[in-house]
VONULUM-181891 format. One record per atom (N, C-alpha, C): y, x, z; residue in three letters. Coordinates in steps of 0.001 Angstrom, whole numbers, padded with zeros to 6 digits, always signed. Layout:
BEGIN
YXZALA;...
! end
This chain:
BEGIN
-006099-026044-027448UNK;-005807-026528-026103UNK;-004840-025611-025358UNK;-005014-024293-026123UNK;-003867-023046-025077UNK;-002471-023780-025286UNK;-001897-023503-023715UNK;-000742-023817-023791UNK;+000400-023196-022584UNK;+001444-022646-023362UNK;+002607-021955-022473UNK;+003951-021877-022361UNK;+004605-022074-020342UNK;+005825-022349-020856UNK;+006290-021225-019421UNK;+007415-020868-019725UNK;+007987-019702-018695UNK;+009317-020315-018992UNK;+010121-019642-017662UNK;+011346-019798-017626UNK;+012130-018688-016976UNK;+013481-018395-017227UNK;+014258-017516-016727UNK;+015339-017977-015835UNK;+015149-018544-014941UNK;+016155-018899-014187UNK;+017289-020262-014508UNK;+018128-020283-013512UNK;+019243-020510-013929UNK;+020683-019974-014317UNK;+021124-019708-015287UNK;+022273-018903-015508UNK;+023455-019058-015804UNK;+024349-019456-015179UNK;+025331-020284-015622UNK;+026354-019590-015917UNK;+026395-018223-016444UNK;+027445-017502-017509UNK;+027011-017607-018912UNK;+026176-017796-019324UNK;+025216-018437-020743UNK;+026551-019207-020939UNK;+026635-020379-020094UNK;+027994-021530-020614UNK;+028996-021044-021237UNK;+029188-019578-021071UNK;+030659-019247-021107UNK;+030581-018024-022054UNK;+029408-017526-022065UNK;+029219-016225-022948UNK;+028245-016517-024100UNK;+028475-016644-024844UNK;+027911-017245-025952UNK;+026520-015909-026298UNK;+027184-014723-026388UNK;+026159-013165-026824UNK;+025118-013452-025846UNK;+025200-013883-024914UNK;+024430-013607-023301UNK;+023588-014448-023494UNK;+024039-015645-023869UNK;+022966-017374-024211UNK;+022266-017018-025313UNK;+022440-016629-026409UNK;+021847-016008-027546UNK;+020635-014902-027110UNK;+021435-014074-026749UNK;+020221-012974-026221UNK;+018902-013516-025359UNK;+019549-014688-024433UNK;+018693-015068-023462UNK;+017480-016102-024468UNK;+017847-016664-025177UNK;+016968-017278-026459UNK;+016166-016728-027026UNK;+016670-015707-027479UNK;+015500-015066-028598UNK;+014521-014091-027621UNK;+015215-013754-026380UNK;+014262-013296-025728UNK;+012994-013834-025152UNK;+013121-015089-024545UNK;+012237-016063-024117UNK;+011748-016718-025323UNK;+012213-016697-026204UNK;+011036-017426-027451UNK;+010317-016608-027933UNK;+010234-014470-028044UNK;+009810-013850-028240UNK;+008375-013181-027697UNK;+009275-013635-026274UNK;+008171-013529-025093UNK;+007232-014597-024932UNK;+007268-015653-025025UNK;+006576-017105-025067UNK;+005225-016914-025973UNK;+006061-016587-027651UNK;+004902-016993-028473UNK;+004123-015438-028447UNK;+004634-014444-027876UNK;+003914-013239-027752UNK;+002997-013529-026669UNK;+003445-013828-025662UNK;+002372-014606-024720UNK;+001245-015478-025024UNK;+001324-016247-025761UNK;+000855-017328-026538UNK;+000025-016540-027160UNK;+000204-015612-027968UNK;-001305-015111-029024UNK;-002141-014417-027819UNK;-001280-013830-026816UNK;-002350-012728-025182UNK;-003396-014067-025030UNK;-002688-014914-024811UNK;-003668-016223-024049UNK;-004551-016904-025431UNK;-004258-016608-026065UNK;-005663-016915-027465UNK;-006828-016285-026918UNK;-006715-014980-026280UNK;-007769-014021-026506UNK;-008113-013315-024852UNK;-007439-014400-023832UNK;-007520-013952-022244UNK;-007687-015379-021468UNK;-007461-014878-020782UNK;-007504-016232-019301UNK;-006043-016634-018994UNK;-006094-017715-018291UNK;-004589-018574-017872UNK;-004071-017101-017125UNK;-005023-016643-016341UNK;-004636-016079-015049UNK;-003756-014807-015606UNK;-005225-014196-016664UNK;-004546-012564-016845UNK;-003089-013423-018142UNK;-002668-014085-018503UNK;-001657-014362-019316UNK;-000241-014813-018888UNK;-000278-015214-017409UNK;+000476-015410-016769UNK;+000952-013841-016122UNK;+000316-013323-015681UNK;+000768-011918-015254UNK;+001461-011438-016300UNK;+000739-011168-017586UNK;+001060-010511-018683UNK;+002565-011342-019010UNK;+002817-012085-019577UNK;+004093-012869-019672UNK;+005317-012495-018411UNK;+004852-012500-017108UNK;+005566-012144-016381UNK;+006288-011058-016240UNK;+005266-010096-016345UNK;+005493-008658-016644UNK;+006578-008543-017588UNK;+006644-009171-019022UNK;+007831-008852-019609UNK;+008563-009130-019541UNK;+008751-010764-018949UNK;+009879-010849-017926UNK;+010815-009946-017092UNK;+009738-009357-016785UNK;+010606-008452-015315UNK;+010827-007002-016203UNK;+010603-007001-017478UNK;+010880-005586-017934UNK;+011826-005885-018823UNK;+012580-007125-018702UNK;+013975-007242-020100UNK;+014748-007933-018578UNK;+015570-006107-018900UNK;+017151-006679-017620UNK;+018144-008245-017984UNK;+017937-008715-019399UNK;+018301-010066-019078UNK;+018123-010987-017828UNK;+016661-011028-017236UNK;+016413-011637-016501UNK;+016817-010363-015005UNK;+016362-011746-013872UNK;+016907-011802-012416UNK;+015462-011428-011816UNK;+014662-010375-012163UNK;+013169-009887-012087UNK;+012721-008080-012073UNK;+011760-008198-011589UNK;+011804-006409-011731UNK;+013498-006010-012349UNK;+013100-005108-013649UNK;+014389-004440-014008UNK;+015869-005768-013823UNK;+016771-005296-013322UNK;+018106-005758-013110UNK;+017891-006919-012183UNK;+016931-006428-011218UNK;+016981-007533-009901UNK;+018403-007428-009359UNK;+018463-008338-008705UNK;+020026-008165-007614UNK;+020275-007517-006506UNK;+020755-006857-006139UNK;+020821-005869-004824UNK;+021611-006753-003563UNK;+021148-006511-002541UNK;+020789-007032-001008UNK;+022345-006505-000778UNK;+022628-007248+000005UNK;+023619-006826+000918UNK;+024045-005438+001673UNK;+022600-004517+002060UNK;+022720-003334+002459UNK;+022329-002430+001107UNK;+022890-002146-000436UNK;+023015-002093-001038UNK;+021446-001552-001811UNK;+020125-002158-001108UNK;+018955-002198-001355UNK;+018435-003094-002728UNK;+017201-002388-003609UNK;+016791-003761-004343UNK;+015618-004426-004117UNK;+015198-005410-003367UNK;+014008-006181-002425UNK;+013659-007491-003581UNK;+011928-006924-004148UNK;+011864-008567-004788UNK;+010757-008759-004493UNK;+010298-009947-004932UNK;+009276-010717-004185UNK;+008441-011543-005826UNK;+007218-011599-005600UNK;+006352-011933-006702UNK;+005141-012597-005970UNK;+004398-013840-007369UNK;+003604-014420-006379UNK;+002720-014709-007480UNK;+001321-015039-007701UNK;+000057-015250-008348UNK;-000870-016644-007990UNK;-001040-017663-008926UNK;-001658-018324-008418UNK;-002653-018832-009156UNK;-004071-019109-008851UNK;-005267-019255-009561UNK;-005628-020225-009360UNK;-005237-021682-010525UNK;-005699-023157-010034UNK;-007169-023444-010196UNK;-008054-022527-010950UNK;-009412-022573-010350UNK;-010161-022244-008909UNK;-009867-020906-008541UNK;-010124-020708-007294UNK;-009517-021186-006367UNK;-008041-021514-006587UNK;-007155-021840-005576UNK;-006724-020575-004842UNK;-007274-019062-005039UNK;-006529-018253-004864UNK;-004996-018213-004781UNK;-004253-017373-003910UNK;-002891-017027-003837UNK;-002729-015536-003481UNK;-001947-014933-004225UNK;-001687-013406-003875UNK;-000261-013246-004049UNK;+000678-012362-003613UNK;+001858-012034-003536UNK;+002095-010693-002685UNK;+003914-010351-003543UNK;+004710-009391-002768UNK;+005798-009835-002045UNK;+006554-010106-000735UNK;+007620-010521-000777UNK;+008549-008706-000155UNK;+009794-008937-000745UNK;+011111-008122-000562UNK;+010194-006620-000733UNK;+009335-006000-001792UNK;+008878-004847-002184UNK;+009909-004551-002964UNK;+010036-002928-002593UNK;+010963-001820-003019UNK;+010176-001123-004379UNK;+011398-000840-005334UNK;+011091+000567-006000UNK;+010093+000105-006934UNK;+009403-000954-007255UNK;+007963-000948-008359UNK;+008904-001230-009672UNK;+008486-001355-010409UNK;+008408-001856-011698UNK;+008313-003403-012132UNK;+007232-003408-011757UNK;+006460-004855-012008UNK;+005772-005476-010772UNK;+006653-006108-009647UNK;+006128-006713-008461UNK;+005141-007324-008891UNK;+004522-008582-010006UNK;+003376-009885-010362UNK;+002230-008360-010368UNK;+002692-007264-011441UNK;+001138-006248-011283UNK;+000628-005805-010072UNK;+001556-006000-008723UNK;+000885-005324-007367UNK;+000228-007062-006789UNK;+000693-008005-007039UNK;+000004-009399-006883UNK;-001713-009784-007670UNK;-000985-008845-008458UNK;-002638-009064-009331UNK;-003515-007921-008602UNK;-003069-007006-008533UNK;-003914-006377-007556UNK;-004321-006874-006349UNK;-003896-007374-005353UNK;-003507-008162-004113UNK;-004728-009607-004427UNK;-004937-009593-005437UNK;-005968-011241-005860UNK;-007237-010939-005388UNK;-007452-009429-005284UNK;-008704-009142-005494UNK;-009159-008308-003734UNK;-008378-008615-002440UNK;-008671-007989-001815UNK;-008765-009686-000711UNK;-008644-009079+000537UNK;-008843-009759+001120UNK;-007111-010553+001983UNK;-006002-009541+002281UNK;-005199-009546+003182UNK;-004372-010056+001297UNK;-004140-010804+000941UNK;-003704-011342-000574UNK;-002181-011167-000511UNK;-001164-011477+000309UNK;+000086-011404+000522UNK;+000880-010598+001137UNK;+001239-009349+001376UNK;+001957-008264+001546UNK;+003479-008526+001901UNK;+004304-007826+002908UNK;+005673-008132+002256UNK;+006280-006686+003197UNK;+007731-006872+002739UNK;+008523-005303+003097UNK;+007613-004041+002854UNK;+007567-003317+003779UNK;+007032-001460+003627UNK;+005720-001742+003131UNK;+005096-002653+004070UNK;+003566-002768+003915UNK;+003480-003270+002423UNK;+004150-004290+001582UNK;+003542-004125+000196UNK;+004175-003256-000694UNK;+004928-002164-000316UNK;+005680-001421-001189UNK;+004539+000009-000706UNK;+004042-000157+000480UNK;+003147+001281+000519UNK;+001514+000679-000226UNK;+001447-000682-000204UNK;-000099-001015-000578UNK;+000438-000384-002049UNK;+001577-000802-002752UNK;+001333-000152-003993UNK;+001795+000781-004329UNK;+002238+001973-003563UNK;+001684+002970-003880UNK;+000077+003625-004017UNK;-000092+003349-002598UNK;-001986+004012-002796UNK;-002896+003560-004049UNK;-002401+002301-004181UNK;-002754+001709-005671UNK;-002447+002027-007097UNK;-001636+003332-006891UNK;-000721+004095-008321UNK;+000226+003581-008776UNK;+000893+002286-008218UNK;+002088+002132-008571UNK;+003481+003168-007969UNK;+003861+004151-009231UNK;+004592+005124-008769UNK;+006530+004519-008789UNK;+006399+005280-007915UNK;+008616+004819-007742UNK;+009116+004186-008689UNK;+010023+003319-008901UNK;+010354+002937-010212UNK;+011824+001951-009911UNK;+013186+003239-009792UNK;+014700+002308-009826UNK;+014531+001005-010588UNK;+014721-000243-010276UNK;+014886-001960-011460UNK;+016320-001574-011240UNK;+017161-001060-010322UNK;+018360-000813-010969UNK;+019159-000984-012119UNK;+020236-001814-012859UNK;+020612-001373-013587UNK;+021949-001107-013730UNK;+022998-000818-014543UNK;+024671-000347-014492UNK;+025327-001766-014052UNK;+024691-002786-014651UNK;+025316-004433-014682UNK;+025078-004800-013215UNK;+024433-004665-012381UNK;+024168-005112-011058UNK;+024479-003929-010099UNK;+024951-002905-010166UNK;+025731-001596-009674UNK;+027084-002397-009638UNK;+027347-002479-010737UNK;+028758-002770-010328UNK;+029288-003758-010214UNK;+028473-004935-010275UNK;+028290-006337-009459UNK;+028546-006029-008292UNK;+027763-005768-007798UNK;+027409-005318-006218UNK;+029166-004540-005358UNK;+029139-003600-006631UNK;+030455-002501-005600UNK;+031809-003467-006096UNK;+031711-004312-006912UNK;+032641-005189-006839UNK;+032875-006227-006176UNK;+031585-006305-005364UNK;+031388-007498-004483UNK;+031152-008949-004950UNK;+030860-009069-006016UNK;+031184-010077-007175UNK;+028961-010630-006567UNK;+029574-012221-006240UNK;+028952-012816-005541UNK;+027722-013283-006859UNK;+026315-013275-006476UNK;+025581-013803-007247UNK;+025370-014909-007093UNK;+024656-015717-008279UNK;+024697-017416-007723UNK;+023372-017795-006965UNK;+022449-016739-007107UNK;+020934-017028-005760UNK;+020166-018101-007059UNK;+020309-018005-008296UNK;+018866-019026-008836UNK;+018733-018143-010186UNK;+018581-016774-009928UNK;+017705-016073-010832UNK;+016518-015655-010694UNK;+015112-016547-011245UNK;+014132-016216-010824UNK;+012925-016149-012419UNK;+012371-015961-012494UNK;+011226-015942-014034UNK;+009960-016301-013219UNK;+009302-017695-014207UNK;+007776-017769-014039UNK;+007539-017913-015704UNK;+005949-018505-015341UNK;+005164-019101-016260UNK;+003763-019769-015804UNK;+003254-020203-016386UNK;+002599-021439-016373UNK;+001221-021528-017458UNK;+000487-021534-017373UNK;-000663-021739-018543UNK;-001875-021881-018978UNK;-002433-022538-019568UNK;-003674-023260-019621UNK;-003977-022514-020716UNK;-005479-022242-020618UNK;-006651-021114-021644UNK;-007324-022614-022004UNK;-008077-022048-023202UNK;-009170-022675-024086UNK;-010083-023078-023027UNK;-010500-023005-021817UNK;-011667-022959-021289UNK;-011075-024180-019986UNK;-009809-024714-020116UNK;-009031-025935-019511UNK;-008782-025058-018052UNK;-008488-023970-017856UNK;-007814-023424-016434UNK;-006890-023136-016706UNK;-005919-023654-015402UNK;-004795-023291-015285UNK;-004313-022107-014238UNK;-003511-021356-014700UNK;-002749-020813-013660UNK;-000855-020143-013936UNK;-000675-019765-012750UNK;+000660-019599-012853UNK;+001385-018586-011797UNK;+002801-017989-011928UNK;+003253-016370-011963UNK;+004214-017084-011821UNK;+005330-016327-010652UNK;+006518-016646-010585UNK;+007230-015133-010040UNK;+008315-014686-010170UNK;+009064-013492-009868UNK;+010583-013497-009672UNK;+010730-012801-008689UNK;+012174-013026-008645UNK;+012806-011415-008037UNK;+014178-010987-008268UNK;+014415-010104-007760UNK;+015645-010622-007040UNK;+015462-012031-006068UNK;+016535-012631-005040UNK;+018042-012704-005928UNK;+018602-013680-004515UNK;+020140-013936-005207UNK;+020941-012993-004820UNK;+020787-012016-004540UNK;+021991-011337-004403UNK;+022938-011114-003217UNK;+023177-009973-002496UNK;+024080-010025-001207UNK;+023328-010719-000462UNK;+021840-010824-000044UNK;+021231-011847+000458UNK;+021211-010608+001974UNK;+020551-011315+003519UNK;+020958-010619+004510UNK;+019283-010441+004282UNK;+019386-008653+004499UNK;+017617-007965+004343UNK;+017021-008732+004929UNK;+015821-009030+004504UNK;+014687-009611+005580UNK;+014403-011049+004903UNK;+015548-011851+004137UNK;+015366-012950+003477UNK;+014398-013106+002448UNK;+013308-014207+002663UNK;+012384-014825+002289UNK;+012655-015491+001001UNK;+012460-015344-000088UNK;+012775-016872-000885UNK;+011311-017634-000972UNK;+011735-018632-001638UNK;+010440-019250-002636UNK;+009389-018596-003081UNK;+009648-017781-004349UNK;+008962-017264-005044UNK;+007779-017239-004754UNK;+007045-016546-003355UNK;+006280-015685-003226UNK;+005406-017095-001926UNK;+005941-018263-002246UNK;+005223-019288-001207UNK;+004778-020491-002170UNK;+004017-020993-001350UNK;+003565-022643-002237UNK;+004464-023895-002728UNK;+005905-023007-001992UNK;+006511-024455-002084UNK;+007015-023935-003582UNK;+007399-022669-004180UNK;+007695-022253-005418UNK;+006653-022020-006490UNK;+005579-021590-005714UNK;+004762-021060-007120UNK;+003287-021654-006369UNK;+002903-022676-006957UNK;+001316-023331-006717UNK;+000650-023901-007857UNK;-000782-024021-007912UNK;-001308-024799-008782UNK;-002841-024704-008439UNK;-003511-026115-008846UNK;-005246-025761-009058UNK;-005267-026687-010123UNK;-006776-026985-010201UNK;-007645-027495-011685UNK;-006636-028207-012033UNK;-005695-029219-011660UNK;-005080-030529-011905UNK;-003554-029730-012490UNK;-002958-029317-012287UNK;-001397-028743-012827UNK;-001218-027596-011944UNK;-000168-026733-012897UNK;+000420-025355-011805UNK;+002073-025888-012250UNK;+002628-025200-011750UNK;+004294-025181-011568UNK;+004757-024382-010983UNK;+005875-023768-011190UNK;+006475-022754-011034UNK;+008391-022806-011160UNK;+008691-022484-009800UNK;+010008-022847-009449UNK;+011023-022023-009519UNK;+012408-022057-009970UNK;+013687-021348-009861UNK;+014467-022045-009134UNK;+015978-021571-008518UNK;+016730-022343-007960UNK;+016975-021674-006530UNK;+017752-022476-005370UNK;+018058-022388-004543UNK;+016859-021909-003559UNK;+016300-020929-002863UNK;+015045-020721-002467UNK;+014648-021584-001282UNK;+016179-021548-000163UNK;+015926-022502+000694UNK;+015712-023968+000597UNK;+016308-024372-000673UNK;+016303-025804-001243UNK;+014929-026244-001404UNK;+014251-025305-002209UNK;+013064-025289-003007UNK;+012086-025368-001660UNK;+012060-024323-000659UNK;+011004-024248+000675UNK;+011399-025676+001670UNK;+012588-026218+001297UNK;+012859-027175+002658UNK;+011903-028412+001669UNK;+012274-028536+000430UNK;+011795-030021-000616UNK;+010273-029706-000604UNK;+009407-028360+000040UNK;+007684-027987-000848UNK;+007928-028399-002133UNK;+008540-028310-002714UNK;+008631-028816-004221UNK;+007614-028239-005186UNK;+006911-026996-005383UNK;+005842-027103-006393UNK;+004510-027742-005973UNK;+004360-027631-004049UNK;+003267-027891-003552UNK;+003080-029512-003685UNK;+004359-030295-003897UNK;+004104-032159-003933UNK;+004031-032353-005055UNK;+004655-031283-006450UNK;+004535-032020-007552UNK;+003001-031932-007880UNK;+002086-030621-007733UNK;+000467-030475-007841UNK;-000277-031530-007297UNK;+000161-031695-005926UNK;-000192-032774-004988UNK;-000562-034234-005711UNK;+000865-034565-006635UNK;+000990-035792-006283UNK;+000339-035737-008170UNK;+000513-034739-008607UNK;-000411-035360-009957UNK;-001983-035070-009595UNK;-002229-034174-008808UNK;-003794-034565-007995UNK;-004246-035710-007796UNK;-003526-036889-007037UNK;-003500-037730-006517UNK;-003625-039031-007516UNK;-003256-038364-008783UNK;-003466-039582-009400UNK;-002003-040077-011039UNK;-000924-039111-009881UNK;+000628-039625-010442UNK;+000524-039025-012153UNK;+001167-039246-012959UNK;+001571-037989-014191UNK;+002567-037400-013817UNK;+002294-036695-014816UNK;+003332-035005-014499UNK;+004841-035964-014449UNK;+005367-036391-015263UNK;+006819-036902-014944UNK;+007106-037603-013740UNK;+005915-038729-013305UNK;+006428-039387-012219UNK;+006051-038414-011286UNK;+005827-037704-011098UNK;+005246-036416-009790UNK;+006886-035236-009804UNK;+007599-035298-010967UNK;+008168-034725-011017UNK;+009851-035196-010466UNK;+009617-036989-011018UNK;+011190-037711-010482UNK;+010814-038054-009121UNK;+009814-038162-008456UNK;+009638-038675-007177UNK;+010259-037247-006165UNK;+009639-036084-006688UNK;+010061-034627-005975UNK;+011405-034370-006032UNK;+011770-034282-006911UNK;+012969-033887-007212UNK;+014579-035430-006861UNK;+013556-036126-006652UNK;+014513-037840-005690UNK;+014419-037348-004456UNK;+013745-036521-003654UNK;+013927-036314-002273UNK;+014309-035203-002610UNK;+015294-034404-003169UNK;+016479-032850-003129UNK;+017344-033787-003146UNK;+017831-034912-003793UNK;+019577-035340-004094UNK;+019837-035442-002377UNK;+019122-035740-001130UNK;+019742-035882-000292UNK;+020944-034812+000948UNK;+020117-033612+000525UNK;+020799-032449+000519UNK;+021242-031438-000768UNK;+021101-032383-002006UNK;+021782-032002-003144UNK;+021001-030932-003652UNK;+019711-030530-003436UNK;+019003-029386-003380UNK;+018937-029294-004930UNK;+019193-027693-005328UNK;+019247-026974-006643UNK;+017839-026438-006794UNK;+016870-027376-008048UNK;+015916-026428-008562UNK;+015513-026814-009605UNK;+014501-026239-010138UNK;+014360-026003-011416UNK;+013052-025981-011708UNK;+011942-026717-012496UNK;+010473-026616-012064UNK;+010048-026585-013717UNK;+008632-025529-013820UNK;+008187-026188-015522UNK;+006602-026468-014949UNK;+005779-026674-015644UNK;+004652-027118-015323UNK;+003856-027173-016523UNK;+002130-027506-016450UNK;+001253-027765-017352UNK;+000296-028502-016578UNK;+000091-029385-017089UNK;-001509-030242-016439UNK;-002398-030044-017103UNK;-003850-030495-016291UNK;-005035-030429-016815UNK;-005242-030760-018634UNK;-004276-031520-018922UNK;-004226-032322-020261UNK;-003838-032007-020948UNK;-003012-031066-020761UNK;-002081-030205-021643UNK;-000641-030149-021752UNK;-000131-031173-020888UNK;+000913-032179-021051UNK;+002070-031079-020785UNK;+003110-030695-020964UNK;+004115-029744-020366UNK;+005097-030156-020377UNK;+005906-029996-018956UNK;+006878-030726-018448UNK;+007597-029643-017595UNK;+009583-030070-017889UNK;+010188-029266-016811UNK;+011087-030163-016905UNK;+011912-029975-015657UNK;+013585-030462-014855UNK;+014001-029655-013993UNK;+015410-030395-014401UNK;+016104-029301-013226UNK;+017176-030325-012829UNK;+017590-029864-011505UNK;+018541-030769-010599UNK;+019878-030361-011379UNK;+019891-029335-011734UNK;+021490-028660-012169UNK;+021362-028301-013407UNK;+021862-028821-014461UNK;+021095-028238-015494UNK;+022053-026733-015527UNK;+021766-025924-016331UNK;+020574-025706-017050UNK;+020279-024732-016919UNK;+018721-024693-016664UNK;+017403-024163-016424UNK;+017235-023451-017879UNK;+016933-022134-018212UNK;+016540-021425-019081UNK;+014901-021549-019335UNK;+014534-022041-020367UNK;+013002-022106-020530UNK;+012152-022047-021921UNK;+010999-021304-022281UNK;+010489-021837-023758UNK;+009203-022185-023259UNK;+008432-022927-024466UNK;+007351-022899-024485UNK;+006690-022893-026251UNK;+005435-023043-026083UNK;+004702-022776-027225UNK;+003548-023297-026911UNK;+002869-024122-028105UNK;+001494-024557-028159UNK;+000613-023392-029236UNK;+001608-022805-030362UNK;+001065-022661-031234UNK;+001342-023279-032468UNK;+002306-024215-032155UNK;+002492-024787-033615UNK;+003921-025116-032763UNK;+003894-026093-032265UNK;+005473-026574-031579UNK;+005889-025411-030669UNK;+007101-025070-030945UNK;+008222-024190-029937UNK;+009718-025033-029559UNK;+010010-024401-028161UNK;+010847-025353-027933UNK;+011740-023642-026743UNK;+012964-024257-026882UNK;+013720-023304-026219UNK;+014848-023665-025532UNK;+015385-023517-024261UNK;+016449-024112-024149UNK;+017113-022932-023108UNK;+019261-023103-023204UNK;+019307-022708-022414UNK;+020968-022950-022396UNK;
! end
């Protein structure tokens, strides 16, 4: 019944760099089915963190290491946790200096004040032993001092259902880039990263697009309600064409069923049952 799918954003130099699209493949199919044996032997919840985590530790992705740097030449990212049994929500938004923003969220599950953002969740994790840690890397240094504009839809989740039929789901982002301090995305809200008993989903893309459409919160909604994952998914994504809104969604239902789209293609994503793998990018 385990089942898992993560995604890395959208990247649209992949089109053009063939080494970059390659790399971005074997990385996410590596990470997937490595994920995939964690969740044999854990929970949706702790497997989604875990998956995330390596996300944000391969500078391919737009996550912890080789987040994008802010406009005041800062690196601010934002991470979010969601538990479709409890209906729990925990998050970091625009935290400095960690490593692994989803590990100070998983911490954050277990208190009371669940969502943190700026100094206050960059000092909660310190007292918590998360010590300093540059995501810096040479490739986004000199992005940045070149002024060389990011495209704003690099973000990593995942998604996943345990043997025991719970779902949950992890989304991370280290923002688009040149963004003005203080900016909010998705990531770290319901309209990007939600789920309970019925489906989780987990969003990339335009952040304002994604918060103006609630787009993960109607697709849960509306397969709650009754819809399947696809029609929950063309009905959401039919109300973005009117402001052309850019995003990118993967998902798992109660059933097992796993489903993603994207308004623009293409959406970087794998998944794994265990026997079927699938990769795209």
């Amino acid at each position: 019944m385990s089942k898992i799918i993560i995604h890395g954003g959208f990247f649209s130099e992949s089109a053009t760099n063939l080494e970059t699209k390659m790399a971005k493949q074997e990385a996410l199919l590596r990470i997937v089915k490595e994920s995939y044996h964690y969740l044999r032997t854990h929970s949706a919840l702790e497997t989604v963190v875990y998956a995330v985590s390596l996300l944000e530790d391969d500078e391919l992705f737009n996550a912890g290491i080789g987040s994008q740097i802010q406009s005041d030449g800062k690196i601010r990212m934002s991470a979010a946790l969601m538990d479709g049994t409890t209906m729990k929500m925990s998050g970091v938004i625009n935290i400095e200096d960690v490593k692994n923003p989803i590990q100070v969220a998983k911490v954050l599950m277990n208190v009371d004040d669940r969502i943190l953002g700026g100094s206050g969740a960059t000092n909660f994790a310190r007292k918590q032993g998360f010590e300093s840690f540059s995501t810096e890397t040479q490739q986004r240094r000199a992005e940045y001092e070149a002024k060389v504009k990011a495209t704003g839809t690099g973000t990593v989740g995942c998604v996943a259902l345990d043997d025991n039929g719970k779902i949950a789901v992890a989304t991370s982002t280290g923002g688009k880039g040149f963004e003005i301090p203080g900016r909010i995305s998705d990531s770290a809200t319901v309209a990007g990263n939600y789920a309970n008993e019925f489906c989780g989903v987990s969003l990339t893309g335009v952040g304002e697009d994604i918060v103006s459409g609630a787009v993960a919160t109607k697709i849960v909604t509306r397969v709650t309600d009754g819809f399947s994952l696809e029609a929950a998914f063309e009905k959401t994504f039919n109300e973005l064409k009117p402001f052309d809104g850019f995003a990118g969604a993967i998902a798992i239902d109660k059933k097992g069923y796993i489903y993603h789209l994207d308004s623009h293609p293409s959406m970087v994503y794998a998944s794994f049952d265990g026997v079927k793998e699938e990769v795209f990018n």
